[in-house]
C-alpha positions in Angstrom: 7.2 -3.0 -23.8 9.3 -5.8 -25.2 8.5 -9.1 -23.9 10.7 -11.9 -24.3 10.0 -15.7 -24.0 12.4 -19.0 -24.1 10.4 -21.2 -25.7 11.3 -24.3 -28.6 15.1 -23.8 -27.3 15.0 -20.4 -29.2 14.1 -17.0 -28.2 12.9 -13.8 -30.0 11.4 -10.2 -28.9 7.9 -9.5 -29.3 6.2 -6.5 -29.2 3.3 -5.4 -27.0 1.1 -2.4 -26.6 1.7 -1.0 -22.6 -1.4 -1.4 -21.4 -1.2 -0.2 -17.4 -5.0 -1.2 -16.4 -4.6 -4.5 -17.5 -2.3 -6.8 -15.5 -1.9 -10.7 -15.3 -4.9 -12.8 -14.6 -3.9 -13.0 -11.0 -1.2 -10.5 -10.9 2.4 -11.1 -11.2 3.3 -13.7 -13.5 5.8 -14.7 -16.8 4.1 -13.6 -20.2 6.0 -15.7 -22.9 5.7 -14.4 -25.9 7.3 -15.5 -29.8 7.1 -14.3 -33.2 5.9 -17.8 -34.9 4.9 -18.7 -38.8 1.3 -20.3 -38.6 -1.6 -21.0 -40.9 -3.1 -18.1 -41.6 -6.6 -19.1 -40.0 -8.7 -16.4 -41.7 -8.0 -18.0 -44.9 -8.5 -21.8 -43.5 -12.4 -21.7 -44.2 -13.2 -25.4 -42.0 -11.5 -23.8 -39.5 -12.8 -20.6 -39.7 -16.2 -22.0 -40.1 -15.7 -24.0 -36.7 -14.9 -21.3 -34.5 -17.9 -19.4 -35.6 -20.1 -22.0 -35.2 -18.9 -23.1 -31.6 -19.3 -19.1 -30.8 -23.0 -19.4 -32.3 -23.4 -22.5 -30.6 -22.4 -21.2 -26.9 -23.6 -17.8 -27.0 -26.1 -17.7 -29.9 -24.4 -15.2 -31.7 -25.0 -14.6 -35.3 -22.5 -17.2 -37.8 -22.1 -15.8 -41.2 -23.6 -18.2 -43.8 -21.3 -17.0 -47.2 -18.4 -19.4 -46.2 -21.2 -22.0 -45.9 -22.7 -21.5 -49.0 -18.7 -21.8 -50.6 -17.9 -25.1 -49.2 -17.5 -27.9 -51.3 -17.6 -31.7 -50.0 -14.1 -32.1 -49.1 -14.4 -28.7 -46.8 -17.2 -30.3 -45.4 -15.6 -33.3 -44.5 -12.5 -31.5 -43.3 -15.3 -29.6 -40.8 -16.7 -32.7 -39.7 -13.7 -34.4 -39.0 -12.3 -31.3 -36.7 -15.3 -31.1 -35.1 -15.2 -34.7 -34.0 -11.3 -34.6 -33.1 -12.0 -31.1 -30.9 -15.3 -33.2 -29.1 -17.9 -30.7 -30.3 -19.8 -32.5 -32.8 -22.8 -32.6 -31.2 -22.7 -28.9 -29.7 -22.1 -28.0 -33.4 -25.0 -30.1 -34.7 -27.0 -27.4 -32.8 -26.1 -24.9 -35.2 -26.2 -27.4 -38.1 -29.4 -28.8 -37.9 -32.0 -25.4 -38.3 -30.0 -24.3 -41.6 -31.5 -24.4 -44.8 -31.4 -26.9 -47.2 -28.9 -24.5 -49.7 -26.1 -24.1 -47.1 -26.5 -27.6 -45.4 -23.4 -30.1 -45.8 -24.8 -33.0 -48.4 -26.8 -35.7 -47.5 -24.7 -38.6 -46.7 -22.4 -36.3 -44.1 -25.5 -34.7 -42.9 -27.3 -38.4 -41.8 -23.7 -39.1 -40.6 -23.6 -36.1 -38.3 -27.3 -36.5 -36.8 -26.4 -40.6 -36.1 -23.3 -39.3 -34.5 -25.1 -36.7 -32.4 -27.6 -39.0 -31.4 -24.5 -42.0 -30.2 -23.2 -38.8 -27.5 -26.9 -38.6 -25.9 -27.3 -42.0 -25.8 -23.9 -42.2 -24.2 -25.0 -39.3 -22.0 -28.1 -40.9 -20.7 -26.6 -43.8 -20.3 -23.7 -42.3 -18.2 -26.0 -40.6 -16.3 -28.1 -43.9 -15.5 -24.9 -45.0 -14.5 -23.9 -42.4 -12.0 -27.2 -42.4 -10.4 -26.9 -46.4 -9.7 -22.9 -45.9 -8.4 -24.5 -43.0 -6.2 -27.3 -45.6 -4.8 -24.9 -48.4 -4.0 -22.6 -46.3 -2.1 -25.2 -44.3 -0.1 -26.5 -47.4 0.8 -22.8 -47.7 2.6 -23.1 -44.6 4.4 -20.4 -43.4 1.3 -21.2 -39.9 0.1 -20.4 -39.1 -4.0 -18.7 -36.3 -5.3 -19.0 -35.9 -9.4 -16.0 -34.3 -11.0 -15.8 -33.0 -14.3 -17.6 -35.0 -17.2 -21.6 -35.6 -16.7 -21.9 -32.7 -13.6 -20.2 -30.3 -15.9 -22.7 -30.7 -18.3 -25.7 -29.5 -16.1 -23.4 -26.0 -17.3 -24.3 -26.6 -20.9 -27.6 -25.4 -22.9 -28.3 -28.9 -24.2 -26.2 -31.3 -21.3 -26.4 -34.4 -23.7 -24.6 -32.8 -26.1 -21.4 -32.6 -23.8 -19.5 -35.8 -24.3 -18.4 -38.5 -22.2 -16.1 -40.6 -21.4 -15.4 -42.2 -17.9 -16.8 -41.0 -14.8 -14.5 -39.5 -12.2 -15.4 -39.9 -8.8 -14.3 -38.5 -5.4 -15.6 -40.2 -2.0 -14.3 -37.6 0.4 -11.6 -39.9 1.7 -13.7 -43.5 1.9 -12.0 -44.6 -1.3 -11.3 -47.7 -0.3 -14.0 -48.6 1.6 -16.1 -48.0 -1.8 -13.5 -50.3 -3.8 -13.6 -52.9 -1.5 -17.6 -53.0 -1.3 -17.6 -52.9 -4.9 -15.5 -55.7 -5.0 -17.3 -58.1 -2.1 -20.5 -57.3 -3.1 -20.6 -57.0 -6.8 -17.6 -58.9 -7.7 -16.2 -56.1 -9.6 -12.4 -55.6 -10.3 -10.4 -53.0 -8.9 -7.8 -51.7 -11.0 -4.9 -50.4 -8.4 -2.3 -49.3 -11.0 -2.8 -45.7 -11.7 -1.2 -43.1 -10.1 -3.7 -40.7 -8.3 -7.2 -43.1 -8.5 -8.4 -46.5 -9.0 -10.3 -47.8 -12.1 -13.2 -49.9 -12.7 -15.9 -50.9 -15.0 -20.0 -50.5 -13.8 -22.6 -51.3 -15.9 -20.0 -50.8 -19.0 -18.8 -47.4 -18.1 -15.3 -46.6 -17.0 -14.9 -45.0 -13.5 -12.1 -43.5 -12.0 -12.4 -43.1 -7.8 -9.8 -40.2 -7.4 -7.8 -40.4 -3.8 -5.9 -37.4 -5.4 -6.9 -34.9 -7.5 -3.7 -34.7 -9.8 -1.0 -36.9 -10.3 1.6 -35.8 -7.3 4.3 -37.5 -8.7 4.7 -35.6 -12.3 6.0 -32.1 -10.3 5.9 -30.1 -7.2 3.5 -27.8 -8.1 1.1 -30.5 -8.5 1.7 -31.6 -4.9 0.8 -27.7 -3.7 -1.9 -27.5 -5.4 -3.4 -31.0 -4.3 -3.2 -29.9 -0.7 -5.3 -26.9 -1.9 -8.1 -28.6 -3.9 -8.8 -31.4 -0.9 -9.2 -28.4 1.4 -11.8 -26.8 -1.0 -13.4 -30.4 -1.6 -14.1 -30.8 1.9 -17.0 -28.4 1.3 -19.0 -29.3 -1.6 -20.9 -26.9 -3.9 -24.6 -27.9 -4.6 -25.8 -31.3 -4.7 -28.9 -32.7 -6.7 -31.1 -36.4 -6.6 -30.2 -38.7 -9.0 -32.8 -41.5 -8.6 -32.5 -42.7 -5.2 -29.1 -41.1 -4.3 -27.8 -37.5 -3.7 -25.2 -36.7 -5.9 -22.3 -34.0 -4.3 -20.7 -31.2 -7.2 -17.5 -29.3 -6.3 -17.6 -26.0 -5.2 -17.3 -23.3 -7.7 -13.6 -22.5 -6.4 -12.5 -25.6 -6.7 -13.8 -26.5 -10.5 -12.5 -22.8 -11.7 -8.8 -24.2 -10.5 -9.2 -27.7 -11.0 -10.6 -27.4 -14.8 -7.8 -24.8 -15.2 -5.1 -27.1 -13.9 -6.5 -30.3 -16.3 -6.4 -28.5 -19.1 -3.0 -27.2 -18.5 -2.0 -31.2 -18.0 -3.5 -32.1 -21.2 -2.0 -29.1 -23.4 1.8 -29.6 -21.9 0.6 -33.7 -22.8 0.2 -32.1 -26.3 -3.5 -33.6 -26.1 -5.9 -30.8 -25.5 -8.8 -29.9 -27.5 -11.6 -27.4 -28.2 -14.1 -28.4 -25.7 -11.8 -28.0 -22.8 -12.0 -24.6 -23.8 -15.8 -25.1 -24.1 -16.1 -26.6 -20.4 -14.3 -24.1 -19.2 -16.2 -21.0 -20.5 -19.7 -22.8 -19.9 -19.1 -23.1 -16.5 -17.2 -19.6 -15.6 -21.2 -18.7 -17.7 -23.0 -20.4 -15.4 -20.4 -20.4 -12.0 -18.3 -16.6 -12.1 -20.2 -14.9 -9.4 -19.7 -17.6 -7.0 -15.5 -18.1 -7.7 -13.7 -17.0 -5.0 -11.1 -15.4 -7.8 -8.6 -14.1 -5.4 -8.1 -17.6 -3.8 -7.2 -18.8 -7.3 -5.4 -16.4 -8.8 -2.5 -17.1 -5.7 -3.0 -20.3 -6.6 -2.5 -20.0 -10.4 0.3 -18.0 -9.4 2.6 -20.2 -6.9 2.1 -23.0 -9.2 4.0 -21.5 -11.9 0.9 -21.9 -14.3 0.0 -18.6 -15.5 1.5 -18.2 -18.6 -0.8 -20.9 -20.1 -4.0 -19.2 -18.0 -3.1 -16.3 -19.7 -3.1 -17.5 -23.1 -5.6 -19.8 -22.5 -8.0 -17.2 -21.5 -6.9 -15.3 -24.3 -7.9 -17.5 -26.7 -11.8 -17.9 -25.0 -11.9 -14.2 -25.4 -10.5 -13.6 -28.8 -11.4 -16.7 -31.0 -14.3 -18.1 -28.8 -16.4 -15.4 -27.4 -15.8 -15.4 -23.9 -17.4 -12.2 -22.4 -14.1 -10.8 -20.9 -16.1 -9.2 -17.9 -16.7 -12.4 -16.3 -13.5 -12.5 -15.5 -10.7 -10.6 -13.6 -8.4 -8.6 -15.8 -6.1 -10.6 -18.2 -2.8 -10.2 -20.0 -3.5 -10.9 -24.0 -0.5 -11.7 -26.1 -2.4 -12.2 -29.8 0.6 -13.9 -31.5 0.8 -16.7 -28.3 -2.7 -17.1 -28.1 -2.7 -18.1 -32.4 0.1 -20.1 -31.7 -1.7 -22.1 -28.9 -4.9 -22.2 -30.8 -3.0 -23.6 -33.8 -1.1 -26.4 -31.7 -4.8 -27.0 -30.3 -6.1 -27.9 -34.1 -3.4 -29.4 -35.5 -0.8 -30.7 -32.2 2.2 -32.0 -33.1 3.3 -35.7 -33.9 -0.8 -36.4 -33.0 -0.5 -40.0 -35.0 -0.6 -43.2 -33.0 2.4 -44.3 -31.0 4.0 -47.2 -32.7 3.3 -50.7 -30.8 6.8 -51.6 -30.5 8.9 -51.1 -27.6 12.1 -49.0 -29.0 9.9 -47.1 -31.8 7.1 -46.3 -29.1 9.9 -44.8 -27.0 11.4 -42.7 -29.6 8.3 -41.7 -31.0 7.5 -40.4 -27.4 10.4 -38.9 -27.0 9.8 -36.4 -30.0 6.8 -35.3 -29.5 7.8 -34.3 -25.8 10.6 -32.1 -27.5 8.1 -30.9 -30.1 5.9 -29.9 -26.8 8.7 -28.7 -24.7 7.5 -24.8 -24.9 4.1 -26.0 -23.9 5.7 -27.8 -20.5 7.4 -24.2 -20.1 4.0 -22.5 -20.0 2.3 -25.2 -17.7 5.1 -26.2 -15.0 7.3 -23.7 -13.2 10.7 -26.6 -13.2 13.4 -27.2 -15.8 12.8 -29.2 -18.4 15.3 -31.5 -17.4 13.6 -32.0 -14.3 10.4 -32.6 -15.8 12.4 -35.2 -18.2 13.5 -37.2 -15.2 10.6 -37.5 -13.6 8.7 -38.6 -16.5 11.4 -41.2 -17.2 11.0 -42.2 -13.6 7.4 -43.0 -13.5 7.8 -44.9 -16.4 10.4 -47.7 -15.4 8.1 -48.1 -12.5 5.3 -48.9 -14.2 7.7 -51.4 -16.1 9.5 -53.4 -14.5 8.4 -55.8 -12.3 11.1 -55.7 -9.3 9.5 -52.1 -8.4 5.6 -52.5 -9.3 5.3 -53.9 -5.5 6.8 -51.8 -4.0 4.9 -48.9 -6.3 1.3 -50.8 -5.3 2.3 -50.1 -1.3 3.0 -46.7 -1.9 0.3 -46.1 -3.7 -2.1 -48.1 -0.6 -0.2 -46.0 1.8 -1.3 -42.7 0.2 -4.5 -43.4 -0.5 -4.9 -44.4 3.3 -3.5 -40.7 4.0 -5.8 -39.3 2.1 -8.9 -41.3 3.7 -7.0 -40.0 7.2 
């Protein structure tokens, strides 16, 4: 069967064994496919050495300990520092620290790995302090909690501190800004109005985001489909637990399988994806598969024009990470894609920092969204150009003054929809 995929503004054939009992995760869908040059990761021993780890670390599979026992202090280092760019240092530290002396890293990275370990579970428990005193004040306003992604996923993990965090994302089942405006009276905190799809604010030093939408409806249509979707499924809220004096609210099962999916997507077409995406995602189909309503999300992975990327994305938790392939329905593996993602996922293109300055900034953005354009094709299911303009858009609205008012009503009035 010859597959062929339009992708980089070139296009090649690929090859593919006919395989009739497997079909696309989902059903119908586009498989893209291209014959691509990449680093040949079986000879890449840091990289090797991190995928076998992470496997050992998530299912507790055996690692092989020769390639550990060959590294030299420059391999270790270039371990480390993947580890901590992919945000699985401390899941890997798991592995790390029952080795023997002979095949540990040396000293000085060693100490620097355990003191790095120990700053995510302090961030953890901290985060978690902070949730359970957000959840309090709220409740105390009659405001239920939802927790999205972040410290609830981490319940999903064998040691939940060593899933890092970041902000905490919020959902208050429509009494956003009731919650902002109590914050604000009460507490004299500051309210951050300017995003596109939540509101930010700082409590007790940790960044929170209160989502009125899910995904950013203005970036493409499908994200507007799918948001009407996921606020249907979030009106009925998995399991909920006590976190001090509050009750905290997780998402249902069906709603985290899409809604992970559909982040991840964002953040690979965004060229800014790393390994522990892949790691949330496989923890919690681990802990969540039997209670996925699959069929609901495959249609939904389907209209949205997404699965392409689900494909490959699954293909890589099966091939490279371990994912047992039977906790999930049937998927379409393309081998050369899924190197080619898993590559752009270790070493994305044009990574550096974006210049400060105005002109270089743009330019500098400008290629790496051309150097990403056959990631956009996999994720979103609209011309490029399309996608171009719209980004362009959003931008001189957040710019320039004569339309940021007009932007902060619209963003009021949806928000009040979305309470409605």
């Amino acid at each position: 069967m010859r597959l062929f995929y339009r992708g980089g503004g070139l296009s090649g054939p690929v090859f593919a064994e006919k395989r009739p009992e497997m079909r696309p995760f989902g059903g119908r869908g586009r498989t893209p496919g291209r014959a691509v040059t990449i680093t040949d990761m079986e000879k890449n021993d840091p990289e090797k050495l991190l995928l076998e780890w992470l496997r050992r670390a998530l299912w507790g599979t055996p690692a092989s300990l020769e390639g550990l026992a060959a590294c030299d202090a420059a391999a270790w280092e270039t371990l480390y520092g993947l580890a901590a760019q992919q945000g699985v240092l401390a899941l890997l530290w798991e592995v790390l620290e029952p080795l023997s002396a002979e095949v540990q890293p040396p000293k000085a990275l060693r100490l620097r790995w355990a003191f790095e370990t120990v700053r995510v579970e302090r961030r953890w428990r901290r985060q978690y302090r902070t949730v359970a005193r957000l959840a309090a004040f709220y409740t105390r306003h009659g405001i239920p909690m939802m927790l999205l992604k972040g410290c609830g996923l981490s319940r999903c993990y064998p040691v939940p501190e060593h899933r890092p965090c970041g902000d905490v994302d919020i959902w208050l089942f429509g009494h956003q800004p009731g919650g902002d405006a109590a914050l604000a009276r009460e507490l004299g905190i500051e309210v951050d109005m300017e995003k596109e799809h939540h509101t930010t604010f700082w409590f007790d030093g940790i960044p929170v985001e209160n989502h009125y939408d899910f995904l950013n409806t203005r970036t493409c249509a499908s994200n507007r489909r799918l948001e009407r979707l996921l606020k249907r499924l979030a009106a009925r809220p998995g399991e909920s637990f006590e976190m001090g004096e509050a009750r905290v609210y997780l998402p249902s099962a069906t709603f985290n399988a899409l809604f992970l999916l559909r982040h991840a997507a964002g953040h690979f077409a965004g060229c800014a994806i790393g390994l522990r995406h892949f790691v949330d995602w496989m923890r919690f189909v681990a802990a969540c598969h039997d209670r996925i309503d699959w069929p609901v999300v495959q249609s939904a992975i389907r209209e949205s024009g997404m699965q392409p990327f689900v494909d490959c994305f699954l293909g890589v938790c099966i091939g490279f990470l371990g994912l047992d392939a039977d906790l999930l329905p049937p998927v379409r593996r393309d081998p050369r894609l899924e190197r080619r993602m898993l590559e752009a996922v270790l070493h994305p293109p044009l990574s550096g920092t974006v210049p400060a300055r105005r002109l270089p900034g743009i330019w500098f953005r400008l290629r790496r969204w051309w150097a990403c354009r056959w990631m956009r094709r996999m994720v979103y299911d609209e011309p490029l150009a399309l996608g171009f303009l719209r980004m362009s858009w959003l931008h001189v609205k957040r710019h320039l003054p004569l339309l940021q008012a007009r932007e902060a009503a619209d963003r009021a009035r949806r928000a009040a929809q979305s309470r409605a």
